[in-house]
N, C-alpha and C positions, 0 to 999 in steps of 0.2 A: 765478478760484478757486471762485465759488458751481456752477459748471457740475460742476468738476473733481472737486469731494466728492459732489456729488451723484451724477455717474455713477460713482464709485469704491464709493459707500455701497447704488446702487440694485444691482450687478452682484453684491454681497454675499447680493441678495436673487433673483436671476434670471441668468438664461444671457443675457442681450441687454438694452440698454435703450434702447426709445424716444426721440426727441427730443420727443416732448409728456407721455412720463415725467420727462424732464428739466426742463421748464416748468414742470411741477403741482409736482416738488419745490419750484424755486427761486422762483417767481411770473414768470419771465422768459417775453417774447414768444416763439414759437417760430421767428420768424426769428434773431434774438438767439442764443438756443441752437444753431440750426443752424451762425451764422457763428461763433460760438465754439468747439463740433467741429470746424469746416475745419479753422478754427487751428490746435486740439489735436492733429491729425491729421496725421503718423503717431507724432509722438515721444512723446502720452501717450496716447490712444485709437485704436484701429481701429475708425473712421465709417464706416459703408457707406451709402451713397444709392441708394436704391430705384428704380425707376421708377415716380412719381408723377404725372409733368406737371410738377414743380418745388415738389409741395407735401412741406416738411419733415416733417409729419407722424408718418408712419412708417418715416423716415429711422432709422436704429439705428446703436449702439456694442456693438460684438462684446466684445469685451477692453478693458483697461487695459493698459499696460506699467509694467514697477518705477519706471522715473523718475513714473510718474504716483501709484503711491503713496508714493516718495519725498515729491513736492509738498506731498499732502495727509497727512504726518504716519503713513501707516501703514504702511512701509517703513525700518525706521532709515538715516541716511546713516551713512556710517564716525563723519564729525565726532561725530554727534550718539552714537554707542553709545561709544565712546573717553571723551567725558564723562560720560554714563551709568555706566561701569564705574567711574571716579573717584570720583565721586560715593558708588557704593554701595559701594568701599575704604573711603572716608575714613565712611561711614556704620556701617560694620562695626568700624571701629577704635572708633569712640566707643562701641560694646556689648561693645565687647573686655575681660573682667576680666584675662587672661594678659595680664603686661607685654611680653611676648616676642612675641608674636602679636599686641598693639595697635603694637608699634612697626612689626611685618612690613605688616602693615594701610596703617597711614601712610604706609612707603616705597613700597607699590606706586601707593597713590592719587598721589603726589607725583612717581613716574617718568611718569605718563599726562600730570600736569598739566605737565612740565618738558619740556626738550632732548629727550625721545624720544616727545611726543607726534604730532611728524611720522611717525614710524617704526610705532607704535602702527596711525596712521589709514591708515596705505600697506596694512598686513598688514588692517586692518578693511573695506577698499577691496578684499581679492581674495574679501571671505567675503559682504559685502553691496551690493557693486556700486560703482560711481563715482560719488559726488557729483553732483546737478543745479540746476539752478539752477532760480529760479521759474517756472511756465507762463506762455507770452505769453498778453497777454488781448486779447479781440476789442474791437470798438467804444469809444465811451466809458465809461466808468465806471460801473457803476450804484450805486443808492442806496439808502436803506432796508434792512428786517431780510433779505431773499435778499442784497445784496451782501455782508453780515455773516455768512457761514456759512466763514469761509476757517479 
């Protein structure tokens, strides 16, 4: 994940990003970040490898894809906007003076929360894409404040 915000946050900022842009983000070796790209590559980045001699260097990330901002929180999944909408229902009822319009309020929050929120998340699923599950991660585990940016 510290790989995955970081090229989703640096592409924010640039057309392409380095793998030793990716490094200086996160404090990670830059083999580490390369074999982590492999991985990420194709379902959340497009890594392109340069011809270096094998040094990662200026190996680069062209694009992300939506599952990759899915991941990192900047793509809603259906789940998560189907909740969202609940949420600011049932938040809009509670500033509701009309009694008519706090009850309309509550029922819609409470259709999203109940038996149609399968139904709710199918239709939130054709406007923002299919649910993903989390990015696989490379090597073992790191530690310290870069593995804490997820």
């Amino acid at each position: 994940m510290p790989v995955l915000s970081a090229v989703v946050a640096l592409l924010e900022q640039s057309y392409m990003v380095t793998v030793s842009d990716v490094a200086e983000r996160t404090g990670l070796e830059l083999a580490a970040v390369a074999r982590s790209l492999d991985t990420l590559d194709p379902t959340y980045v497009d890594f392109r490898k340069t011809e270096t001699g094998g040094d990662p260097t200026f190996w680069y990330v062209l694009k992300v894809t939506p599952e990759a901002r899915q991941a990192v929180g900047q793509w809603p999944t259906a789940e998560g906007l189907v909740d969202q909408l609940a949420k600011a229902f049932r938040d809009a009822a509670e500033n509701e003076d009309d009694p008519e319009r706090h009850y309309q309020l509550r029922q819609a929050a409470g259709l999203l929360d109940s038996d149609i929120r399968d139904v709710a998340i199918q239709v939130a699923a054709a406007i923002t894409g299919p649910s993903t599950a989390s990015p696989p991660t490379a090597g073992p585990p790191t530690t310290g404040p870069a593995a804490d940016t997820s």
